[in-house]
N, C-alpha and C positions, 0 to 999 in steps of 0.2 A: 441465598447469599450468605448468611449466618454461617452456613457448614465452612464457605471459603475464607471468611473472615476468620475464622479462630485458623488458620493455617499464618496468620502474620505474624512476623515478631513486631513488636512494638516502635523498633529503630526502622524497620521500613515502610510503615505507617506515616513516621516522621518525614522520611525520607519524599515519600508521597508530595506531603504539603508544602514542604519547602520548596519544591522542584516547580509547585503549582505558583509560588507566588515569586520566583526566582524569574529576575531578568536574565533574558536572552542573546546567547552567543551571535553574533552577525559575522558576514565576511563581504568585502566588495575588492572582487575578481574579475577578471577575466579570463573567460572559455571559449574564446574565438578559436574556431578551429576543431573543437569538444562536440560532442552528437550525444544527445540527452533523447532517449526515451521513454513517456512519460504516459497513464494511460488516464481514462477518467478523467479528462481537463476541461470540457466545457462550462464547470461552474466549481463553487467552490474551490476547496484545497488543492485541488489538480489544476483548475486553471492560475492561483497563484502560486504554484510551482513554475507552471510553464511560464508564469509572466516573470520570476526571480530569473529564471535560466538565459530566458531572453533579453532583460536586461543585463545581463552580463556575458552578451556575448556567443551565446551557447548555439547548433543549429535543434532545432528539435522535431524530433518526429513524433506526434498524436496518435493515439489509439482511442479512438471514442463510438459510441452507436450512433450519432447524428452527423449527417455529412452537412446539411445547411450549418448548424453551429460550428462544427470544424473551418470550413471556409470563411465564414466570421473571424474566428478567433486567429487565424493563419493574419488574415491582415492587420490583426490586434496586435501581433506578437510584432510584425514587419515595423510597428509604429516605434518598440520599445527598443529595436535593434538598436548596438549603437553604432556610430558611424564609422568606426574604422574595423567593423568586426564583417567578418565572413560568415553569415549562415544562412541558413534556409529553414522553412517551417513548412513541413509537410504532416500530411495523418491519412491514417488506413482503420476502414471503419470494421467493428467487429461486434456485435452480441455478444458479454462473457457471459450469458447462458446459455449458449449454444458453444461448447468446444468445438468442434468443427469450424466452426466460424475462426476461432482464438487458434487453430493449427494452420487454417489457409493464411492466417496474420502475418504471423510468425514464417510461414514458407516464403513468405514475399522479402521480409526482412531480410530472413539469410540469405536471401538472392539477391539482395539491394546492397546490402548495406557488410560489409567488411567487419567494420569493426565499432565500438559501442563504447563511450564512456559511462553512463551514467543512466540506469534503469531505477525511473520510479514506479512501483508498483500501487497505485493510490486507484484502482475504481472497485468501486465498494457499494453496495446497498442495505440497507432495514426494509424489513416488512414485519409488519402487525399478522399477517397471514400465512399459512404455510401453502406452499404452491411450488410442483416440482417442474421441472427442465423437461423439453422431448427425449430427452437420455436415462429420466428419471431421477434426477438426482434434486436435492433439496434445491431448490434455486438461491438462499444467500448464501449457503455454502460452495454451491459452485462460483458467483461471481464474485464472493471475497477470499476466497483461497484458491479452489480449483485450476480457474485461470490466472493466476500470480502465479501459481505453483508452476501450470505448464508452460506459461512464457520465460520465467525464471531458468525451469532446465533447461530447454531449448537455445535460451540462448548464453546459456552461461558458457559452451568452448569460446563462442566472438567475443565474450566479456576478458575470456582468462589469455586472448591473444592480445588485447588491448591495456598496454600497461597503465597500472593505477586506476583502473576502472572500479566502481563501486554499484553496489544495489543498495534501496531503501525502501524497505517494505512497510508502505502505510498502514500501519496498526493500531491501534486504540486501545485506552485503559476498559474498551464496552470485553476484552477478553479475561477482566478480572467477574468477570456473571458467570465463569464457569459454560456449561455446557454442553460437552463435549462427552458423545458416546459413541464409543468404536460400532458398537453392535447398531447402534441407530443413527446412523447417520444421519437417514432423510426425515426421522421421525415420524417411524412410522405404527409405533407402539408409543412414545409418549405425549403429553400435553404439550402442544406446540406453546411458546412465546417466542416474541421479537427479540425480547432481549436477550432468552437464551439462547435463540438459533445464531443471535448477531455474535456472543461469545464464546459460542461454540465453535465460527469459521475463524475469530482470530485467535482463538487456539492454537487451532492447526496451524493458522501461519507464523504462528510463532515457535513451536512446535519446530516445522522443517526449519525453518531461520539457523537453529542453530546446525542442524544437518547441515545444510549447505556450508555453513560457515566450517563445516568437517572438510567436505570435499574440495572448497576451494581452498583451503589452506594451503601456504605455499606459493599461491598462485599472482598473487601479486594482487589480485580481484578479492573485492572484501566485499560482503552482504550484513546491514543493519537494519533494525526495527527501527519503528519510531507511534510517540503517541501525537496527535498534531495538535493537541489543547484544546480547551472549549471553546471551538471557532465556528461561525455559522457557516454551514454547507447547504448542496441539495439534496442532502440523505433523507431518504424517507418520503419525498416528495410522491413517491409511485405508490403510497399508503390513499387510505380516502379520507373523505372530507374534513371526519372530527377531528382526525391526526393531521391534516395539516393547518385546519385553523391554529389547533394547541401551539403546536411546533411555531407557528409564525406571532400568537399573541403571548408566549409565556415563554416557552424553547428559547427563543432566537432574539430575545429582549436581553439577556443576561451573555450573550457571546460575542467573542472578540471576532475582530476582521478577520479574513484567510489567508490577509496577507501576510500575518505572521507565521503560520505556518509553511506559508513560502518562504518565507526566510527561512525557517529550520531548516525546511528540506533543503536546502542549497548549500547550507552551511555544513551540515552534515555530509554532504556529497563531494562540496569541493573544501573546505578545509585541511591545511596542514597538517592540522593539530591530530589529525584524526587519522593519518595514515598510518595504515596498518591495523586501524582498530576493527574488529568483526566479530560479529556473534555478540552484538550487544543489543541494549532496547534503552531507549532513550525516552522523555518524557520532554517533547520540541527538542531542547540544544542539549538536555543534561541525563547522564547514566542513571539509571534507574532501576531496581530488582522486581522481573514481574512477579506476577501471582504463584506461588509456589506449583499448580497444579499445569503451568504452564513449561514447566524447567523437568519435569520428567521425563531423563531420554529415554527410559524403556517406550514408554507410551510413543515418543518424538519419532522412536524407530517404525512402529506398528502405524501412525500416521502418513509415513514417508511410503515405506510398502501399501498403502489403500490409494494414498494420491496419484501413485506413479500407475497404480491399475484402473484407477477410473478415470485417466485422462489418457487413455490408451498411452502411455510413453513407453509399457512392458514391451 
């Protein structure tokens, strides 16, 4: 942590704390009419995402691994509609360690669904363990980048047909721990950690974030990061015992609800204010400068050509 630390200047250090202790931008909208897809929603930050969208309006389609929880939360969302809006709450279940799984998704979509406003890319994991995919691939680097990455390309022509459409890729300040190494991906030369492997995947999706924001320029379609605050989630829950006692008697004592970061991400997605803005990283509602090892588009280029070959999209 030390080596990435002397990479700050002192003003965005600053900039850090104020952002941390700075009240939050809101909006209250209506998106009747508007089709939000959103993945990772049965708990936490993804499910108050899905709960902000749907209170205002939104139809939303789910991307989650649990189908009993999904059919749950469909009639959660049915509860928050509001009454003169138009939508629907569907989900399609996917393993994002398995791409296969996250490429049969996404083919359903494009045969479903026309057009798209508003893709949140929020299902994420921690592991204390390293443990690879039937593909071989690191497994949190698959499920935190890999599959954002490849639902992201995939659907980004439906996104750039649908005017003012935006992406929000659920990111964390856990990609200021560094990381990230081209040659070891899966880590398989060095000392595995949680928190490096967890900074190493939002590297990379921060990384392509601004790629993309290359490609769709123009397009009317904009792609943001975002950090969601220290809010309690289910990350980490797939870890064992002593890790989730900690996590629930020390962790999750000191964190805010998730439903503020519901409100981020909604605000970020459907605000005014904000159109046209891309290729940015936010810290909840406010702009913020990542980690300098994060802004390297040589490297951003060499991550965009590994992601695009190891989620078959060559």
């Amino acid at each position: 942590m030390l080596k990435y630390l002397k990479q700050y200047q002192w003003s965005d250090m600053e900039q850090i704390f104020a952002n941390n202790r700075a009240e939050q931008y809101k909006i209250d909208v209506s998106l009747s009419g508007k089709l939000c897809v959103v993945t990772g929603c049965t708990s936490g930050v993804g499910l108050a995402a899905a709960e902000a969208f749907a209170s205002s309006g939104a139809s939303i389609l789910m991307i989650n691994r649990n189908g009993e929880k999904s059919e749950a939360l469909c009639g959660r969302l049915e509860s928050l509609r509001p009454a003169d809006a138009d939508a629907t709450y569907r989900y399609l279940i996917a393993d994002f360690a398995d791409l296969s799984q996250v490429h049969a998704t996404v083919d359903t979509i494009l045969r479903d669904y026309p057009t798209i406003d508003f893709l949140v890319n929020n299902a994420g994991m921690h592991s204390t363990t390293r443990t690879l995919t039937a593909d071989g691939h690191e497994t949190v680097f698959c499920v935190n980048h890999l599959a954002s990455f490849l639902i992201t390309c995939r659907l980004m022509e439906t996104m750039m047909r649908t005017p003012g459409s935006r992406i929000i890729q659920v990111n964390s300040q856990g990609h200021r721990f560094g990381g990230l190494d081209l040659d070891d991906l899966d880590w398989n030369r060095r000392i595995y950690t949680g928190m490096r492997s967890y900074g190493a995947s939002k590297v990379a999706q921060l990384l392509t974030v601004w790629e993309f924001a290359d490609r769709l320029a123009g397009s009317g379609t904009t792609i943001n990061a975002m950090h969601p605050g220290a809010v309690s989630s289910g990350i980490g829950l797939n870890n064992g015992p002593v890790y989730r006692l900690f996590k629930r008697l020390v962790v999750d004592r000191g964190l805010a609800d998730p439903s503020v970061a519901g409100a981020a991400i909604l605000y970020l997605a459907a605000s005014p204010d904000l159109a046209g803005m891309s290729g940015c990283y936010y810290n909840l509602t406010h702009p913020e400068k990542p980690a300098p090892h994060a802004l390297d588009r040589e490297v951003g280029a060499l991550v965009w050509d590994a992601s695009v070959r190891l989620t078959g999209l060559d």
